[in-house]
DSSP file (Angstrom, degrees, kcal/mol; ACC not computed):
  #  RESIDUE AA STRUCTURE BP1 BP2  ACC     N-H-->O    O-->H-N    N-H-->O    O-->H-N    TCO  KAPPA ALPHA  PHI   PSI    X-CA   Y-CA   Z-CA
    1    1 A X              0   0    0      0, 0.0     2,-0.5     0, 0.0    52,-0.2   0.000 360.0 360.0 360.0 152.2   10.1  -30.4    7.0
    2    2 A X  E     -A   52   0A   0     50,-2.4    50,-2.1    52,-0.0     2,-0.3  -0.923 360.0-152.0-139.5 121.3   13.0  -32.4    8.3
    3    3 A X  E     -AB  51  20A   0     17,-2.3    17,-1.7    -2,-0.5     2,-0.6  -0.621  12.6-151.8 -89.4 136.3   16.7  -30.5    9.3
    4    4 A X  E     - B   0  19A   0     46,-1.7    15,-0.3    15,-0.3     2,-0.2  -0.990  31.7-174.4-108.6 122.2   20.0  -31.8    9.3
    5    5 A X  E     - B   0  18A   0     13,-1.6    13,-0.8    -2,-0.6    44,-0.3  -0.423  22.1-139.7 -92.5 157.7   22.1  -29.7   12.2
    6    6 A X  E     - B   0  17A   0     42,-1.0    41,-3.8    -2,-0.2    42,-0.3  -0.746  14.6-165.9-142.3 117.1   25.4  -29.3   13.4
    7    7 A X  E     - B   0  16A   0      9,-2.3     9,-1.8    -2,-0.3    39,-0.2  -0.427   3.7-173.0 -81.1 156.6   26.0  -29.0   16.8
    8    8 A X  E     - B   0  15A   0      7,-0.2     7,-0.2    37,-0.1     2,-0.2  -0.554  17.7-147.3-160.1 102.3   29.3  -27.8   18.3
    9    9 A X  E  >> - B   0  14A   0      5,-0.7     5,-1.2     1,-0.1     4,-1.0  -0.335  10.0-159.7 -58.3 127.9   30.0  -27.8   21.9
   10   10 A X  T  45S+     0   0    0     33,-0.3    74,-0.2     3,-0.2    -1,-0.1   0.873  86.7  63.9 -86.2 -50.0   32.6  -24.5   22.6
   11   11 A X  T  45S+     0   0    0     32,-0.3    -1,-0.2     1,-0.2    -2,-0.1   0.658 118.5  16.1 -73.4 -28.7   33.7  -26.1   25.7
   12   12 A X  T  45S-     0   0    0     29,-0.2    -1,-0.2     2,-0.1    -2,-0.2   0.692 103.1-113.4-123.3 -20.0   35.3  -29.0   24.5
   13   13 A X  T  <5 +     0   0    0     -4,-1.0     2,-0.3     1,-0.2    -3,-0.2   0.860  68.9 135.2  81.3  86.6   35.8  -28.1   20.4
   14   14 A X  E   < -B    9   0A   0     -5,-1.2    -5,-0.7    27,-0.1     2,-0.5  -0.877  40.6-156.0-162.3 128.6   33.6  -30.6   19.1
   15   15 A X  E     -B    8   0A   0     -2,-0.3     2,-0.3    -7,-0.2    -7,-0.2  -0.939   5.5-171.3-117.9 152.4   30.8  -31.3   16.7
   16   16 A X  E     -B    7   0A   0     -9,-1.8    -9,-2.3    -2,-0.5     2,-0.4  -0.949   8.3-156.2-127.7 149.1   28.2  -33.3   16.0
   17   17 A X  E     +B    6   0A   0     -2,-0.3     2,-0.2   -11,-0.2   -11,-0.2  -0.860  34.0 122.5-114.7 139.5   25.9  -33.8   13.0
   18   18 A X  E     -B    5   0A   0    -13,-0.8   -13,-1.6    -2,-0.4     2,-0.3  -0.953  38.5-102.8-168.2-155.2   22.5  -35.2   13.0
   19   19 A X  E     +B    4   0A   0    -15,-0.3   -15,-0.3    -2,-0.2     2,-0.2  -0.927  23.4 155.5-145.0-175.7   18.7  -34.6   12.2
   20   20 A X  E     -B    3   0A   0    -17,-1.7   -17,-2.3    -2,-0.3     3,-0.1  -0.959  50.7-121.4-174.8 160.4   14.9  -33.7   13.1
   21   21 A X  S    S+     0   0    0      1,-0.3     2,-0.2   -19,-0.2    -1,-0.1   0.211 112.7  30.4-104.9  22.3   11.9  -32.6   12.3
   22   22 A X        -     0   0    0    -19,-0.1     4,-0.4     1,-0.1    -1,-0.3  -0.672  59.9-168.1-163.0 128.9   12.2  -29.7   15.4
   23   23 A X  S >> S+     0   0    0     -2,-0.2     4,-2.7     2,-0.2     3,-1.1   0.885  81.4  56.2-104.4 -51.6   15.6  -28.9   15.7
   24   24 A X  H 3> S+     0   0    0      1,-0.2     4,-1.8     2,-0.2     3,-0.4   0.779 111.9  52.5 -26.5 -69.7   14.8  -26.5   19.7
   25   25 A X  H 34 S+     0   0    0      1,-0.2    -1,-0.2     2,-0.2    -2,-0.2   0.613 108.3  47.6 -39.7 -43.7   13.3  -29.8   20.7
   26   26 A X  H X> S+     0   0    0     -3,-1.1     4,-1.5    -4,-0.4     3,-1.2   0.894 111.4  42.7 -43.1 -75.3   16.4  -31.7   19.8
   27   27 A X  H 3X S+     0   0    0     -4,-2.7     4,-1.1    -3,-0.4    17,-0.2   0.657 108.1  60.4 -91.5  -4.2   19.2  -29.8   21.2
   28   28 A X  H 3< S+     0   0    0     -4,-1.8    -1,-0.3     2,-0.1    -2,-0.2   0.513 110.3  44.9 -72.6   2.6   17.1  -29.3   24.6
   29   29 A X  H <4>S+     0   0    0     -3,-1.2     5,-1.7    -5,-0.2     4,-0.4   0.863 116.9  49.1-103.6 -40.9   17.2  -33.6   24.5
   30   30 A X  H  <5S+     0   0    0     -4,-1.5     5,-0.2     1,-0.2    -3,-0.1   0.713 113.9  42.1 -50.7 -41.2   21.2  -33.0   23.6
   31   31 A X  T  <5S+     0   0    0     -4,-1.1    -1,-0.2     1,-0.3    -3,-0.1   0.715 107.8  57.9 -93.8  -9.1   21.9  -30.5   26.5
   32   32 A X  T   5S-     0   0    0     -3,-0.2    -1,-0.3    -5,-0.1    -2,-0.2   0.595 121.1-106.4 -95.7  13.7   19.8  -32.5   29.2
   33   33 A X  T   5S+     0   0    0     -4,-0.4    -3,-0.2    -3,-0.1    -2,-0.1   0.933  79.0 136.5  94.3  49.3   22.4  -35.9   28.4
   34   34 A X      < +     0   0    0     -5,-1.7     2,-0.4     1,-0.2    -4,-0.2   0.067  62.1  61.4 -90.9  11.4   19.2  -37.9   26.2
   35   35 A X  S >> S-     0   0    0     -6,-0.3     4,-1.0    -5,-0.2     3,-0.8  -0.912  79.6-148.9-129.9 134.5   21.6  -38.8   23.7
   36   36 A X  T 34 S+     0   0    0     -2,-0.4     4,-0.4     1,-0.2     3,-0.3   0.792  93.5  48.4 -28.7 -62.7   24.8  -41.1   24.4
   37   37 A X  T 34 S+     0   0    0      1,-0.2    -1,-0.2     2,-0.1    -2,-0.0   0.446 119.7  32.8 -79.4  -1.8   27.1  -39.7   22.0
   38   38 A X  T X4 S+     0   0    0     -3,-0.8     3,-2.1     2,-0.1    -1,-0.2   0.492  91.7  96.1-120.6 -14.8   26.7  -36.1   22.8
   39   39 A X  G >< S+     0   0    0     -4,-1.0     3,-1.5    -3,-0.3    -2,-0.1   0.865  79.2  57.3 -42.4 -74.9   26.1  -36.5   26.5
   40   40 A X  G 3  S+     0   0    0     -4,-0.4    -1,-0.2     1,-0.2    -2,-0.1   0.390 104.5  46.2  -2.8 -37.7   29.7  -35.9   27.5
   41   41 A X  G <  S+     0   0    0     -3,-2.1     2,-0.6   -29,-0.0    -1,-0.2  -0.115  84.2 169.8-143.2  42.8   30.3  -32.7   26.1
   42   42 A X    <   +     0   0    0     -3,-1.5     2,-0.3   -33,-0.1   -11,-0.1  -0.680  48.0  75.5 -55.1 115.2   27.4  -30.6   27.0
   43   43 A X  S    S+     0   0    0     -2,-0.6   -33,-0.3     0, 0.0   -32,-0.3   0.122  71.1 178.3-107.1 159.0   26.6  -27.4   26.9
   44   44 A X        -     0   0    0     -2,-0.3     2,-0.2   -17,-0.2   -35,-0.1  -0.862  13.1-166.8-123.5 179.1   25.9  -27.4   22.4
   45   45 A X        -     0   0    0     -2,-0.2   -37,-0.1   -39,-0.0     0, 0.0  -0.830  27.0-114.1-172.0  88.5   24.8  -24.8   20.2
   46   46 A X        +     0   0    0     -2,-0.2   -39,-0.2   -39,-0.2     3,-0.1  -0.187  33.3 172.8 -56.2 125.4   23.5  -25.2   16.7
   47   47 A X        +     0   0    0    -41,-3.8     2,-0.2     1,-0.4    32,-0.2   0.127  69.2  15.0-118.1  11.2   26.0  -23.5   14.3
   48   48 A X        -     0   0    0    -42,-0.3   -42,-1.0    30,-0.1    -1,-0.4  -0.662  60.2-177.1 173.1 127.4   24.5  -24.6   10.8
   49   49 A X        -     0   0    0    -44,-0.3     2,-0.2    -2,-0.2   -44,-0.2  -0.249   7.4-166.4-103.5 172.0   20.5  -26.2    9.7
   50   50 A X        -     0   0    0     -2,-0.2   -46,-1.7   -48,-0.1     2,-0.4  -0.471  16.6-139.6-107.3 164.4   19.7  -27.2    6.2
   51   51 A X  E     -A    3   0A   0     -2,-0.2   -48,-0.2   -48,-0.2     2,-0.2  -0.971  21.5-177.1-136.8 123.5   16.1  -27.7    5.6
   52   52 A X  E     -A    2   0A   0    -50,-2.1   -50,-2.4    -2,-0.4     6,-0.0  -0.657  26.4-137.8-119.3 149.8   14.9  -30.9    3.2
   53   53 A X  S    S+     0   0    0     -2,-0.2     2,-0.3   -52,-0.2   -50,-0.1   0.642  85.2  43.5-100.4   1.8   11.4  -31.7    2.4
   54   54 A X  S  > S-     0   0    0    -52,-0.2     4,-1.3     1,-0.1    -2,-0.1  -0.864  74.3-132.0-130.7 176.1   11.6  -35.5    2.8
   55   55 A X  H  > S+     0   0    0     -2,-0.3     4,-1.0     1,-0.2     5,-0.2   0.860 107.0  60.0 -86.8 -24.4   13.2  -37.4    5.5
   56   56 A X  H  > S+     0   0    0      2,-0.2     4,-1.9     1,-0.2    -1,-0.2   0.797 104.7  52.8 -87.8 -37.5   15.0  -39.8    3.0
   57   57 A X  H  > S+     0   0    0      1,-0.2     4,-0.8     2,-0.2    -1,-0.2   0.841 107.5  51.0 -98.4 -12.4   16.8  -36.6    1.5
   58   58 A X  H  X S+     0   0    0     -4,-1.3     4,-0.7     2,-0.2    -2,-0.2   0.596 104.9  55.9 -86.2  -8.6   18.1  -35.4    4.9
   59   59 A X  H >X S+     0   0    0     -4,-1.0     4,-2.7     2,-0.2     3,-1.3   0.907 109.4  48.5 -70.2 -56.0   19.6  -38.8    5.8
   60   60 A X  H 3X S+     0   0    0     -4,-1.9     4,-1.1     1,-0.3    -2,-0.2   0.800 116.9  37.7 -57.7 -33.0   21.5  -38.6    2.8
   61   61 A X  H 3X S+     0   0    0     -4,-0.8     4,-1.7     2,-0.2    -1,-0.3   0.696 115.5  57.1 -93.0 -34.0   22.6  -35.6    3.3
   62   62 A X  H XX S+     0   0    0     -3,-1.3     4,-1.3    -4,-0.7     3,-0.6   0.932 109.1  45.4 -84.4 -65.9   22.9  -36.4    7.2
   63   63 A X  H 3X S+     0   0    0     -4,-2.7     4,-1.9     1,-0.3    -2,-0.2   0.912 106.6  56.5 -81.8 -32.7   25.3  -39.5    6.6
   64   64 A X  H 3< S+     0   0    0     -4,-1.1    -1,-0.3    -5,-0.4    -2,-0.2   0.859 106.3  50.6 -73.3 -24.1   27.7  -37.7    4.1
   65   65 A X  H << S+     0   0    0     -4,-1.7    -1,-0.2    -3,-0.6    -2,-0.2   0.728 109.4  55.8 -48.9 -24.2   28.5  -34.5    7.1
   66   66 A X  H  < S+     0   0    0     -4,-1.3    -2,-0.2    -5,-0.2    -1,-0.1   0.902 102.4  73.3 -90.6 -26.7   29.1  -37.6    9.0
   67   67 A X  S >< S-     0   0    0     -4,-1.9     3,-1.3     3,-0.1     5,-0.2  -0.283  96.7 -95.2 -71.7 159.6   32.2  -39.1    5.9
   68   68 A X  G >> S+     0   0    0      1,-0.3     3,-2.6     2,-0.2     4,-1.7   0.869 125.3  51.7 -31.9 -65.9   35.5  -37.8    5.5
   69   69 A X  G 34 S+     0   0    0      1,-0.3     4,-0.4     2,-0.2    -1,-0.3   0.234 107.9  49.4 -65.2  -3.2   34.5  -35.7    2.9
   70   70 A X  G <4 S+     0   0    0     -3,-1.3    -1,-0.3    -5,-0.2    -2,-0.2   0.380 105.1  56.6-123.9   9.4   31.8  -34.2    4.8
   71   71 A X  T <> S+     0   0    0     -3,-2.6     4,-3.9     3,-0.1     3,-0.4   0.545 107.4  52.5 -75.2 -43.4   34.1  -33.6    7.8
   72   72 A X  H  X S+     0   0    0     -4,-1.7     4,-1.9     1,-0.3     5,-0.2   0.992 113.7  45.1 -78.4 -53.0   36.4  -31.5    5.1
   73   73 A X  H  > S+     0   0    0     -4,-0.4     4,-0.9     2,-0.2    -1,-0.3   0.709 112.3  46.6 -73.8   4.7   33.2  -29.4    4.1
   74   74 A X  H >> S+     0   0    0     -3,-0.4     4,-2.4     2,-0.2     3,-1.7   0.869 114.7  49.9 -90.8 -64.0   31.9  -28.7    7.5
   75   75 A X  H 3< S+     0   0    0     -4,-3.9    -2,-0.2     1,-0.3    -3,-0.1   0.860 115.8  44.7 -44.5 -57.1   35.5  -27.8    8.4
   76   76 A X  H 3< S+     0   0    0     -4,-1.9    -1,-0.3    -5,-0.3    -2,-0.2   0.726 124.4  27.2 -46.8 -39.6   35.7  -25.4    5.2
   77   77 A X  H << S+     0   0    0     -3,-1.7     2,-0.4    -4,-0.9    -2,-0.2   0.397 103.4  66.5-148.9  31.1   32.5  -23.8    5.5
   78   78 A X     <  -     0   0    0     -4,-2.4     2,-0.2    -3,-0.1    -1,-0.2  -0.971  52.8-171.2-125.1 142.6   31.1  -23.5    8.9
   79   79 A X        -     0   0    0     -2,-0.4     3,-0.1   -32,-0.2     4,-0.0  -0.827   9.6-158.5-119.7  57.9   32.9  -21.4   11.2
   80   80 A X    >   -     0   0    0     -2,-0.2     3,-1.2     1,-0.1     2,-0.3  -0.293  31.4-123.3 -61.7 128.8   31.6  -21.7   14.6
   81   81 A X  T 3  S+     0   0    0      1,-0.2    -1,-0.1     3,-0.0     3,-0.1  -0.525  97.2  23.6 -86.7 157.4   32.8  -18.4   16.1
   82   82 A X  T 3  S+     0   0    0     -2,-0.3     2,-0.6     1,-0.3    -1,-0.2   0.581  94.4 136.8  84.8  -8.6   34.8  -18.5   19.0
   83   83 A X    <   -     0   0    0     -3,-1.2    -1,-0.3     1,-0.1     2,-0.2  -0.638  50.0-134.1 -89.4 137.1   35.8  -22.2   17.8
   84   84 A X              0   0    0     -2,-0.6    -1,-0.1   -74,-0.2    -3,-0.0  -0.575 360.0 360.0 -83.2 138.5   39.8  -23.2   18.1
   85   85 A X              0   0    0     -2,-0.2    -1,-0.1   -72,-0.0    -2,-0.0   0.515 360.0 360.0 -78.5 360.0   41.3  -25.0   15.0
């Protein structure tokens, strides 16, 4: 199976979108600063999975959280508690 996430660092009001095929594994390489773009605004905390059965249909899914229009549905219908607008 292969997951598309969203992470969302509390500390700084931030998210990030991405994927895996083991999402624990993942955001322990996210909180120890192995990825560039997320390094900065450790600690994160996955606030929302889907789970795809090929890798090709969680990219797609993966690059359209990442568009405008997939900013405006993350904003609309995940709710990270505790998250400031």
């Amino acid at each position: 199976m292969h997951f598309v996430y969203v992470l969302f660092s509390f500390k700084f009001n931030r998210s990030y979108v991405g994927m895996t095929k083991n999402i624990k594994q993942r955001l322990s390489e996210h909180n120890s600063k192995k990825n560039t773009s997320t390094k900065a605004f450790v600690p994160w905390e996955v606030v929302y999975t889907e789970e795809y059965n090929t890798q090709a249909e969680a990219r797609i899914r993966e690059k359209y959280l990442k568009t405008a229009a997939g900013r405006r549905w993350r904003r609309n219908n995940i709710r990270p508690r505790g998250a400031t607008e």
